[in-house]
TORZA-948160 format. One record per residue (C-alpha): y, z, x; residue in three letters; residue number from 1. Coordinates in steps of 0.05 Angstrom, whole numbers, plus 5000, padded with zeros to 4 digits. Each point is the difference from the previous one (the first is absolute). Layout:
# residues N
Y=Y, Z=Z, X=X, residu=Ala, num=NUM
...
END
This chain:
# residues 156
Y=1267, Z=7531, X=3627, residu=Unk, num=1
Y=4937, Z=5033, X=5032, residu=Unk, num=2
Y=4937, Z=4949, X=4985, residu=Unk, num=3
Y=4926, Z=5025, X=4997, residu=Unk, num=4
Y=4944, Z=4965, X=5012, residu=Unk, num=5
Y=4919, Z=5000, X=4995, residu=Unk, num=6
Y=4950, Z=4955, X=5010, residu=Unk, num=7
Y=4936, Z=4999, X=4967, residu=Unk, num=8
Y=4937, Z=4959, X=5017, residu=Unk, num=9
Y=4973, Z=4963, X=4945, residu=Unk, num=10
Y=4924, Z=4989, X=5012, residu=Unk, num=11
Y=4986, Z=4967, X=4935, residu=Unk, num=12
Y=5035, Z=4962, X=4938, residu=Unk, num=13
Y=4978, Z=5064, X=4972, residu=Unk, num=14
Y=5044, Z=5043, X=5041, residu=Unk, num=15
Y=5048, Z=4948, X=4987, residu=Unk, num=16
Y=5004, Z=5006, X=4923, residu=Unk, num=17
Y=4999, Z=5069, X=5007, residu=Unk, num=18
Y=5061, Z=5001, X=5049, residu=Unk, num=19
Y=5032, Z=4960, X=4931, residu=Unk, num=20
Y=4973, Z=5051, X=4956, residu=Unk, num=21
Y=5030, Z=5058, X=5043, residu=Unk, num=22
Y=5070, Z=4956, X=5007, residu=Unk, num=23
Y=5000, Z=4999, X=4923, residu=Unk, num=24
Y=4996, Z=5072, X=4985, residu=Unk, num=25
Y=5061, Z=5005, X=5037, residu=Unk, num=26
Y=5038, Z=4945, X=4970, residu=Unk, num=27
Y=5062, Z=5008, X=4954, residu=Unk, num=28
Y=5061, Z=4957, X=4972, residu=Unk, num=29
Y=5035, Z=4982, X=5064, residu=Unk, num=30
Y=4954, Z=4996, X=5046, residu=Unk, num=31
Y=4984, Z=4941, X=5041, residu=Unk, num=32
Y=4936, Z=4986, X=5047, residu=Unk, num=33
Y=5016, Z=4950, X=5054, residu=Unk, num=34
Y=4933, Z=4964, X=5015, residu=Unk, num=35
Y=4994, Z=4975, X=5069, residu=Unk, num=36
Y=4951, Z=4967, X=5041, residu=Unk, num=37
Y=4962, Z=4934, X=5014, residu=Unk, num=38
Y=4963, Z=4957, X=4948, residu=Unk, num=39
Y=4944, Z=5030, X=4986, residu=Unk, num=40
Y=5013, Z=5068, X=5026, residu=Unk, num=41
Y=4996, Z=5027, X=4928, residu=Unk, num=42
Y=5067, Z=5007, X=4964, residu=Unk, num=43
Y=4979, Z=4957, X=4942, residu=Unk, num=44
Y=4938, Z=5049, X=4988, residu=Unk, num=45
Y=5036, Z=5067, X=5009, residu=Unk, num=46
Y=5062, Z=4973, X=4951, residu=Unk, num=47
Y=4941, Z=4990, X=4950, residu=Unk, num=48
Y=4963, Z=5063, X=5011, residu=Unk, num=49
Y=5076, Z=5029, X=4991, residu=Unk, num=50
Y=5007, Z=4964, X=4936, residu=Unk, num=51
Y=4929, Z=5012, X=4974, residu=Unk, num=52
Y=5012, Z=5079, X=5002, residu=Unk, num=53
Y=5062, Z=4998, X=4962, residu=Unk, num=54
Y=4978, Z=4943, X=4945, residu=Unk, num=55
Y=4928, Z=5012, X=5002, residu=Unk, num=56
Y=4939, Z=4953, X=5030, residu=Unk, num=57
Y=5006, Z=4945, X=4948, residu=Unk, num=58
Y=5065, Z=4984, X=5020, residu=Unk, num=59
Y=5000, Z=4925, X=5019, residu=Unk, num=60
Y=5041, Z=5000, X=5062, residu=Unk, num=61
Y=5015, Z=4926, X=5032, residu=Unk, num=62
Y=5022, Z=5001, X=5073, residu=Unk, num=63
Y=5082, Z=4977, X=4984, residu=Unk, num=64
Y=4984, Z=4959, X=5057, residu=Unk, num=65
Y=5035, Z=4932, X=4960, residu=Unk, num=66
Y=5033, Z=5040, X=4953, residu=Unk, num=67
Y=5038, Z=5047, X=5054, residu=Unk, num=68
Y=5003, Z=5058, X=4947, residu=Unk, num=69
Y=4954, Z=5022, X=4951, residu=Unk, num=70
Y=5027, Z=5050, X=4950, residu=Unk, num=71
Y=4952, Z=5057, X=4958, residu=Unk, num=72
Y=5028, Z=5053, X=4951, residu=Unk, num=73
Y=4989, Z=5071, X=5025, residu=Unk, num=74
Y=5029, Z=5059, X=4949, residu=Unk, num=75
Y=5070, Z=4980, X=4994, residu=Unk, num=76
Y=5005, Z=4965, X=5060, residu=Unk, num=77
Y=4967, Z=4941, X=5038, residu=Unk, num=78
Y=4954, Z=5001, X=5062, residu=Unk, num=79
Y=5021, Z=4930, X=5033, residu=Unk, num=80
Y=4959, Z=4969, X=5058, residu=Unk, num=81
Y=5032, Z=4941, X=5034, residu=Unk, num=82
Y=4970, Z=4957, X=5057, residu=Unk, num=83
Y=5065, Z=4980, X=5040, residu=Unk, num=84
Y=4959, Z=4950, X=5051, residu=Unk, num=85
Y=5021, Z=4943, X=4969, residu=Unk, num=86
Y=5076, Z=5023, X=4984, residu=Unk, num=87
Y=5050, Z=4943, X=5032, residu=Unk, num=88
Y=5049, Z=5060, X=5016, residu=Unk, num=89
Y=5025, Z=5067, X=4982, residu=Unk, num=90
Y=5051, Z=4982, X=4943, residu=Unk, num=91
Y=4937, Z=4971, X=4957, residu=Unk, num=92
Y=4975, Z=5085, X=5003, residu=Unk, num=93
Y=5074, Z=5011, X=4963, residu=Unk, num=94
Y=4989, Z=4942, X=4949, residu=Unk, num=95
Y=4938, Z=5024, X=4989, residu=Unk, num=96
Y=5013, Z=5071, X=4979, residu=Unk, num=97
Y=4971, Z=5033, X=5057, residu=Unk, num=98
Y=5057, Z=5028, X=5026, residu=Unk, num=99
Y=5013, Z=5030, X=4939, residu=Unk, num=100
Y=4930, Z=5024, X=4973, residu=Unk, num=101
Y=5003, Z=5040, X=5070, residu=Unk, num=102
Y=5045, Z=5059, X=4964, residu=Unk, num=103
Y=4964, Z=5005, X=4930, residu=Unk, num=104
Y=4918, Z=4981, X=5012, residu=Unk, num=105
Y=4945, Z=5005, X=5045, residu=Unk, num=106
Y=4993, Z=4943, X=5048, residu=Unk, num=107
Y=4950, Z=4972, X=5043, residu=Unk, num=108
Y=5027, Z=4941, X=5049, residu=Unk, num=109
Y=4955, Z=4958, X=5040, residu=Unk, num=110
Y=5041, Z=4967, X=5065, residu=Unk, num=111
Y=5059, Z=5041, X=4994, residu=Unk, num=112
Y=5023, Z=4988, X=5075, residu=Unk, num=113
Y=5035, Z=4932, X=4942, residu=Unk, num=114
Y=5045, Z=5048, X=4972, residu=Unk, num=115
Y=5036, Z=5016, X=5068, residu=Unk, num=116
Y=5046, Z=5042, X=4989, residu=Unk, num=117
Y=4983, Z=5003, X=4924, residu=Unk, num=118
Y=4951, Z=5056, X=5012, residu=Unk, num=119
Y=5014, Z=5067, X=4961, residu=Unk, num=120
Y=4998, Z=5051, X=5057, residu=Unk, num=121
Y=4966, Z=5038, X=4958, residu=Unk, num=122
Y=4937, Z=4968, X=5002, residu=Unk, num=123
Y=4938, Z=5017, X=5022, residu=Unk, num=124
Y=4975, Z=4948, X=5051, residu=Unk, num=125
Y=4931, Z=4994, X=5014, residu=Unk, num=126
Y=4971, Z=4952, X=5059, residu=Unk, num=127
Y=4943, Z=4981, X=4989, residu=Unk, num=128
Y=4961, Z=4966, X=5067, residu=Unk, num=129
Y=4927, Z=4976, X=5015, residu=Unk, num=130
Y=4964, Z=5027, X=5062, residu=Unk, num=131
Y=4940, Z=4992, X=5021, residu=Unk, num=132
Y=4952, Z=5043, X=4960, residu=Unk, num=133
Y=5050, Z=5024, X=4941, residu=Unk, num=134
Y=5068, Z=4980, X=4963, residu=Unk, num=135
Y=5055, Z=5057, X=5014, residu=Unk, num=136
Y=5050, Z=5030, X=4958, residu=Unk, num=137
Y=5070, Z=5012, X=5024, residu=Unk, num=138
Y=5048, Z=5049, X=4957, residu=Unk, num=139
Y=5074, Z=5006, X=5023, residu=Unk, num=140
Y=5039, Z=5038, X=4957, residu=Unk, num=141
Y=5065, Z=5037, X=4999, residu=Unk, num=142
Y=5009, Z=5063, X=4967, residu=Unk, num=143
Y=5011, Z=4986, X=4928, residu=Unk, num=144
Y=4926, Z=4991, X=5012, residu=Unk, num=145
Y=4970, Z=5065, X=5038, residu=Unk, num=146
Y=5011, Z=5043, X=4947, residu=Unk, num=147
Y=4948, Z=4952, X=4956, residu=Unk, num=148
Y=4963, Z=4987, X=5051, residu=Unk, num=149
Y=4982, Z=5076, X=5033, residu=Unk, num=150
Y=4933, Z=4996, X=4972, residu=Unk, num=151
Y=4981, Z=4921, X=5011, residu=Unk, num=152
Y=4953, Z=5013, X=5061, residu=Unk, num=153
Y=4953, Z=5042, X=4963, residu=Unk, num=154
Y=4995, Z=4945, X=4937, residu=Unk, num=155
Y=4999, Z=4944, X=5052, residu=Unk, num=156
END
């Protein structure tokens, strides 16, 4: 399968919300955004800016840091955000529900590099890395994607 992929510079935690925003607009039951990157390179801010556009700013939404998943209703389905960093191995993802929320609701995983080879193909991964004067965004997607995603550079 032919992957895309962009990268966007992310001057701000402004531009970094908004990248959430944007990812939001896009998001239906099914979909899964792989967050990637360092701690502290933002994935905890964009899943909440993510979250915050679909639930609306009052939402109170914890970092599943300790938890590993954090579940919020969303229409008839559920928007689950799970921190994998402290996940002892793969199979825990399974017992969890992960696996299977992948095919019905919109997820958000923190540290999925745990999952191995857990990880829907599907998914949208985005890297996100620290350099020197910004945070970037990485996109790779495969086609079930470009369709949905034709018009991304102008809202990003």
């Amino acid at each position: 399968m032919a992957r895309t992929t962009t990268t966007l510079r992310l001057t701000t935690q402004d531009d970094t919300d908004h990248l959430g925003r944007v990812l939001a607009k896009y998001a239906r039951a099914g979909d899964c955004f792989l967050l990637r990157g360092q701690i502290g390179s933002g994935k905890s801010a964009l899943a909440r800016a993510f979250i915050h556009t679909l639930l609306g700013p009052d939402t109170e939404v914890p970092s599943p840091t300790f938890t590993l998943v954090q579940t919020y209703d969303y229409d008839d389905l559920e928007i689950w955000h799970a921190d994998l960093y402290r996940l002892g191995d793969a199979q825990e993802a399974v017992e969890l529900g992960l696996t299977d929320a992948f095919n019905d609701h919109i997820c958000l995983i923190e540290w999925p590099e745990l999952l191995g080879d857990l990880k829907p193909n599907t998914a949208l991964d985005i890297e996100l890395s620290v350099a020197p004067d910004c945070h970037l965004a990485t996109l790779t997607f495969g086609e079930n994607w470009r369709d949905r995603l034709k018009d991304f550079a102008q809202d990003a």
